[in-house]
NUPATOR-443548 format. One record per residue (C-alpha): residue number from 1; chain; y, x, z. Coordinates in nm, 3 decimals. Each point is the difference from the previous one (the first is absolute). Layout:
<pts>
     k   c         v         u         w
   NUM   A         Y         X         Z
...
</pts>
This chain:
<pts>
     k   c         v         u         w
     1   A     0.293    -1.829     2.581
     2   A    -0.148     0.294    -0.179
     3   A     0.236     0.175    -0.240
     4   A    -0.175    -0.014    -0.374
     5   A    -0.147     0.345    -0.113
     6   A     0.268     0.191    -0.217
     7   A    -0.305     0.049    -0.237
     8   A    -0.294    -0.196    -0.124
     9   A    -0.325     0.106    -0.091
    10   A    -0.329    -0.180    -0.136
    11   A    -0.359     0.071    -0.169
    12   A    -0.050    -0.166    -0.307
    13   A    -0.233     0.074    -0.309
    14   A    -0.367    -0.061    -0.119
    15   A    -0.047     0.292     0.313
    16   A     0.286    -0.030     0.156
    17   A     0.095     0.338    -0.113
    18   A     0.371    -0.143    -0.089
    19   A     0.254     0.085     0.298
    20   A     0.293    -0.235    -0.092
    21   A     0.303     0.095     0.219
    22   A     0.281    -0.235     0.044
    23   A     0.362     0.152     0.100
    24   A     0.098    -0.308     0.228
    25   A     0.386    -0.022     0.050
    26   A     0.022    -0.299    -0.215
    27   A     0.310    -0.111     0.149
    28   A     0.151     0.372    -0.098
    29   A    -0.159    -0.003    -0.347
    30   A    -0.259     0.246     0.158
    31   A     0.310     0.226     0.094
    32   A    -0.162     0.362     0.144
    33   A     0.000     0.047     0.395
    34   A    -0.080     0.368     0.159
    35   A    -0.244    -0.226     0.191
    36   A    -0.145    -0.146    -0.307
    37   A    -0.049     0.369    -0.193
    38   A    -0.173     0.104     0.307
    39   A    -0.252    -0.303    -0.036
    40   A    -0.031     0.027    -0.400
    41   A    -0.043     0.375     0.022
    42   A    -0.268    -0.001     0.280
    43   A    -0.197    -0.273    -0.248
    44   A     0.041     0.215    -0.282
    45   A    -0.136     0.344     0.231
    46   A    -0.301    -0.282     0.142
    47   A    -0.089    -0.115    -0.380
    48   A    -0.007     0.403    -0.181
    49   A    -0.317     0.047     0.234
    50   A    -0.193    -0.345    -0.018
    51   A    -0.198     0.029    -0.269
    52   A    -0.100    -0.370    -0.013
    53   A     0.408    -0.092    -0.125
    54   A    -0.057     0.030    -0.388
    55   A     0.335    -0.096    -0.089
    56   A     0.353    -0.069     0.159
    57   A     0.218    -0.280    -0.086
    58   A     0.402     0.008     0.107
    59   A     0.219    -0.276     0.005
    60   A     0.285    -0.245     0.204
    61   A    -0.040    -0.225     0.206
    62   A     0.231    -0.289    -0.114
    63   A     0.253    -0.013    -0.308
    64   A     0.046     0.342     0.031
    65   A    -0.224     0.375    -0.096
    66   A     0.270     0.201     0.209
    67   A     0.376     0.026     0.048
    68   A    -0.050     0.332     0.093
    69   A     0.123     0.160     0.328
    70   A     0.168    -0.250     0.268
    71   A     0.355     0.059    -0.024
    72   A     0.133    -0.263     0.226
    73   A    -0.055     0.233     0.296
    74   A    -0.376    -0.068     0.058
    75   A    -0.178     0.267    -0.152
    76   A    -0.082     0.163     0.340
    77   A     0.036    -0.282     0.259
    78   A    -0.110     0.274     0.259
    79   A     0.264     0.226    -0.069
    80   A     0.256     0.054     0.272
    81   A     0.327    -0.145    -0.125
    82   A     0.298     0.282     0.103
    83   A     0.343    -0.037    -0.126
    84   A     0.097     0.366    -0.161
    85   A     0.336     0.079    -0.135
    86   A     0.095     0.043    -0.361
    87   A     0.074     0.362     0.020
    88   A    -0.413     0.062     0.203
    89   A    -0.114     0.312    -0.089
    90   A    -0.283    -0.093    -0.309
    91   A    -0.372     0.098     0.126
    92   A    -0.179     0.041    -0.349
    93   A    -0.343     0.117     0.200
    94   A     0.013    -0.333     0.199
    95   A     0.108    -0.208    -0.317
    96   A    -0.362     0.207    -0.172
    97   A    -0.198    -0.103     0.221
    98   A     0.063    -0.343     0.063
    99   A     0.008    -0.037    -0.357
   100   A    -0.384     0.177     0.033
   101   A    -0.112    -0.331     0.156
   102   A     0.075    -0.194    -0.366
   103   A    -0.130     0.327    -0.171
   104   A    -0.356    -0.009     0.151
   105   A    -0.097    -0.366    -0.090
   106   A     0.073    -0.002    -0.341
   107   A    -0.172     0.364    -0.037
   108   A    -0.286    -0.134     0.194
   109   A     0.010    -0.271    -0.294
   110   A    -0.016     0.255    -0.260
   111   A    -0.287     0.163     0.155
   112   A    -0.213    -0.275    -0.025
   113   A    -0.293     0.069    -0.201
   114   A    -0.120    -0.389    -0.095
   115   A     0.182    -0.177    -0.245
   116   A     0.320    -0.163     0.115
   117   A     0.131    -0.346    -0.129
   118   A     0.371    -0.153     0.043
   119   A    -0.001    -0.321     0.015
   120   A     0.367    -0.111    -0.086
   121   A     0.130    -0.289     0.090
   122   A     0.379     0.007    -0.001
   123   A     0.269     0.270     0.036
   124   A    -0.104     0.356     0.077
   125   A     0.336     0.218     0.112
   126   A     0.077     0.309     0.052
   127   A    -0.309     0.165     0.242
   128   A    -0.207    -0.284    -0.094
   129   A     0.025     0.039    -0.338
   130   A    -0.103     0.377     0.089
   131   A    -0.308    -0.215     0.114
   132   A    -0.070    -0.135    -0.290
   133   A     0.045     0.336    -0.255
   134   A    -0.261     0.229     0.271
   135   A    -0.288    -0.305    -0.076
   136   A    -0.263     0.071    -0.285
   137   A     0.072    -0.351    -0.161
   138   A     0.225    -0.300     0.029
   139   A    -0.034    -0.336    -0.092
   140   A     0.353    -0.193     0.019
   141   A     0.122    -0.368     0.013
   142   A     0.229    -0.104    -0.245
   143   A     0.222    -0.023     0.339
   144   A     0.000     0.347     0.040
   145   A     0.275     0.185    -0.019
   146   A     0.103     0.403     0.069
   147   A     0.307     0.215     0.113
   148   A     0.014     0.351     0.112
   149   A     0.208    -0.121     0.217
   150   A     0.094     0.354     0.229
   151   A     0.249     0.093    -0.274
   152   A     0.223    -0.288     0.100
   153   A     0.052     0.147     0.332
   154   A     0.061     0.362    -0.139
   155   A    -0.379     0.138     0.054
   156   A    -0.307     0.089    -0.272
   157   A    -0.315    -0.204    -0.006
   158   A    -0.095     0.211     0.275
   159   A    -0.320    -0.143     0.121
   160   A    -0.201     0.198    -0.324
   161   A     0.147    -0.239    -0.253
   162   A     0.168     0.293    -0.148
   163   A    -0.385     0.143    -0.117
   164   A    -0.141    -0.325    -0.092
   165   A     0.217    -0.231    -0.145
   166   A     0.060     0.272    -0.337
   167   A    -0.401     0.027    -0.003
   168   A    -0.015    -0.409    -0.042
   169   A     0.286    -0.131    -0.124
   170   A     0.068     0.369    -0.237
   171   A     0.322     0.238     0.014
   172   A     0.288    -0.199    -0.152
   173   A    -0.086    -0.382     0.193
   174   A    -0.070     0.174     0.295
   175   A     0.322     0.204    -0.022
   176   A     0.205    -0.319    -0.057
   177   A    -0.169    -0.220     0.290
   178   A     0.095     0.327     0.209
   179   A     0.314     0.058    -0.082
   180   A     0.174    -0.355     0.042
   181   A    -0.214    -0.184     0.215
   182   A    -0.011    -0.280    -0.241
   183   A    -0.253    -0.314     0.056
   184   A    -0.310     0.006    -0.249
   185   A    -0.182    -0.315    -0.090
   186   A    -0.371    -0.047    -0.003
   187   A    -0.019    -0.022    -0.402
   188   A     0.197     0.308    -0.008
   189   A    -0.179     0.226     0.243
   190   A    -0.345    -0.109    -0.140
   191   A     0.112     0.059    -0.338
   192   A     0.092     0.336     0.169
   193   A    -0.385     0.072     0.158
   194   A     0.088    -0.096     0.319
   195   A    -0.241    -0.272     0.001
   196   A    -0.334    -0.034    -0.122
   197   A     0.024    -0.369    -0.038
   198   A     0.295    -0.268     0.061
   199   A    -0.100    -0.341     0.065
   200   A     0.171    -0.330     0.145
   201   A     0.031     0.011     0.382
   202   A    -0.301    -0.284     0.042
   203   A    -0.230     0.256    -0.202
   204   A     0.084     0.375     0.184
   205   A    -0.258    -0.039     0.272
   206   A    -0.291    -0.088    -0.236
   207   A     0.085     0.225    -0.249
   208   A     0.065     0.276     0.263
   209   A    -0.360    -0.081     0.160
   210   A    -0.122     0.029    -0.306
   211   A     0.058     0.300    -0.065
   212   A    -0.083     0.151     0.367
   213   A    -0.349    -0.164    -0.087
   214   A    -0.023     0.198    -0.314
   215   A     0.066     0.347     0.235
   216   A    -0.218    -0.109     0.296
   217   A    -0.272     0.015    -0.223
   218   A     0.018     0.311    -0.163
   219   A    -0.146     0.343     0.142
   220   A     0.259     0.115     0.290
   221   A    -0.127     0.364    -0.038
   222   A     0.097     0.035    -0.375
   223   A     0.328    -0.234     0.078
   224   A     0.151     0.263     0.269
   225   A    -0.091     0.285    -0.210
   226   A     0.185    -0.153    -0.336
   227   A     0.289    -0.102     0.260
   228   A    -0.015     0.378     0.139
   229   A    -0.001     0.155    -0.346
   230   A     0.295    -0.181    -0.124
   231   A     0.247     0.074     0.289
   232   A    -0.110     0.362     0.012
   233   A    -0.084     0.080    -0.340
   234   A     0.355    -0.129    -0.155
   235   A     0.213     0.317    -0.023
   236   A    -0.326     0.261    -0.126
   237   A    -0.098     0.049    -0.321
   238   A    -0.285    -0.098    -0.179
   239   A    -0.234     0.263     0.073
   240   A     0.124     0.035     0.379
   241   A    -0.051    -0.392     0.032
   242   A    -0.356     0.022    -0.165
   243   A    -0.100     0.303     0.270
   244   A     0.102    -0.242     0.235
   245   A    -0.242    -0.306    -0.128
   246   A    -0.269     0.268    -0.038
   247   A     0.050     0.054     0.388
   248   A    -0.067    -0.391     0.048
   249   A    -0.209    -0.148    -0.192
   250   A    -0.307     0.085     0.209
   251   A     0.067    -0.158     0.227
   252   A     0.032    -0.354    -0.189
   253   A    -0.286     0.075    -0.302
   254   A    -0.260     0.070     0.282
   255   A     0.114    -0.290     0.216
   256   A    -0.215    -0.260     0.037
   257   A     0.241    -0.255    -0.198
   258   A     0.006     0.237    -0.253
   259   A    -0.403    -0.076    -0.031
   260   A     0.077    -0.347     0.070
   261   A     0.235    -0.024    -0.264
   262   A    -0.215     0.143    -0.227
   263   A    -0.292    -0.218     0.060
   264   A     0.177    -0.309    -0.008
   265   A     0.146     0.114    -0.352
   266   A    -0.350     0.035    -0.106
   267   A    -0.147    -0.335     0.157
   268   A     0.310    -0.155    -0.141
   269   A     0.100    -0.188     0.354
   270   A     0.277     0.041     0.244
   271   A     0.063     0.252     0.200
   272   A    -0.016     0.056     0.393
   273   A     0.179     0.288     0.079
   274   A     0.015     0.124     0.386
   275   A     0.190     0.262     0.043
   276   A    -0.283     0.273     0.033
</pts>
C-alpha cells in the first residue's frame, strides 16, 4: 500500500489560479519532517515561476495547522541513528547546515511573490506557527490556538519568527509570546492582527475561499509588485521608498491590466485581468 503524500496540493478558483497546499501528518498535528520541508519547499520553488497560480493558500490537514518540528525522533526518518557520548566533541558547521534544510523552505515561502493565505485550523507551534507569521494573511478558526513553542526547550523562534511575529502581533505581545512560550487563543491573537478574520471551525474553509477568490481575480502584475514593495521598501525612508515605486510602476501602468482595468472602470463592468 502506497504511503500518503506528506503534502497535499489542489487547483481551485474561478481559474484555478488558487494552489491550496495541505501539510498532511494529521495523525502528528501536521508535525514537520526533513522529508516533508523538502516536498513543501520544492512546491513553493515550482509555484514562484508559474504564472497561472494567482494565489497560495496554507493550511493542516486534520485538527491541527502545525505542531511544529517532529520531536518524537522523526524529523529525519533517513538519518542514520549513531549513539555518541555525552562529552562528543559539538560540530556547530554540521548542526548549520542541517538546520539549512528548515531554513530554505520557509525562505522559499517568503520569496513568494503571489499572495499567501493560512488557513488555520487548530494549533500552530513553534516552526509552524513560524508558518503562519511568513504568510501575507490569515484567516483562523475559533479552534486555533498559538505558542512559540522553541522557548520551552531553551531555543528562540528560530525559524524567522523572531522578524515577523513583532511586525504582526507589535513589540510588547510579540515580546511576551517570545519570552514565555505561553499558549494564545484565537480571540486573543486576532484581536492582536494575527488574523484577518476568526470564524467557527464549520465556516474557515468558505470564508478562507472567499477570500483567495477575491485575490485570484485581481491583476497578478500589480499584486507582486505591492507584495515586493512592502518587504523591501520597509526600513527606507520616504523619498528612498518613492525612488523605488518610480523604478516600478512601468511596468504595471503600461501592462495590459493596467488598460484593462481602466476600461472596465469606464464601461462600469468587471474586470478580466491576465497577467500581461
Amino acid at each position: 500500500m502506497a504511503e500518503e503524500p506528506l503534502v497535499l496540493t489542489e487547483r481551485r478558483g474561478e481559474k484555478d489560479g488558487i494552489l491550496w497546499i495541505t501539510l498532511n501528518r494529521p495523525q502528528k498535528l501536521n508535525a514537520l519532517t526533513f522529508p516533508l520541508l523538502a516536498e513543501l519547499r520544492e512546491i513553493f520553488i515550482d509555484a514562484r515561476f508559474d504564472r497561472s497560480v494567482r494565489t497560495i493558500v496554507l493550511t493542516g490537514a486534520g485538527r491541527g495547522f502545525c505542531a511544529g518540528m517532529d520531536m518524537g525522533g522523526n524529523a529525519n526518518p533517513d538519518a542514520k541513528k549513531e549513539e555518541k557520548p555525552v562529552d562528543a566533541a559539538v560540530d556547530p558547521e554540521g548542526y548549520r547546515l542541517n538546520f539549512r534544510r528548515e531554513v530554505e523552505t520557509y525562505v522559499a515561502l517568503r520569496r513568494l511573490e503571489v499572495p499567501v493565505v493560512a488557513m488555520i485550523n487548530g494549533p500552530a507551534v513553534g516552526a509552524g506557527f513560524d508558518l503562519v507569521s511568513h504568510c501575507d494573511m490569515a484567516v483562523g478558526s475559533t479552534n486555533a490556538r498559538f505558542q512559540v513553542a522553541y522557548v520551552k526547550r531553551g531555543v528562540y523562534a528560530d525559524l524567522g519568527g523572531f522578524w515577523s511575529l513583532p511586525k504582526i502581533l507589535g513589540w510588547r505581545k510579540a515580546m511576551e509570546m517570545m519570552m514565555t512560550g505561553r499558549f494564545m487563543g484565537a480571540e486573543e491573537a486576532h484581536e492582536a492582527g494575527l488574523t484577518n478574520y476568526l470564524v467557527p471551525p464549520e465556516e474557515l474553509e468558505d470564508k478562507t475561499m472567499e477570500l483567495a477568490l477575491e485575490l485570484e481575480s485581481g491583476p497578478p502584475i500589480a499584486q507582486k509588485l505591492g507584495k515586493m514593495l512592502a518587504l523591501r521598501t520597509a526600513h527606507l525612508d520616504f523619498d528612498t521608498a518613492m525612488q523605488w515605486s518610480e523604478s516600478t510602476i512601468p511596468v504595471v501602468g503600461l501592462s495590459q491590466d493596467s488598460i484593462e482595468g481602466m476600461k472596465a472602470f469606464v464601461e462600469r463592468r468587471e474586470t478580466d485581468f491576465t497577467g500581461r
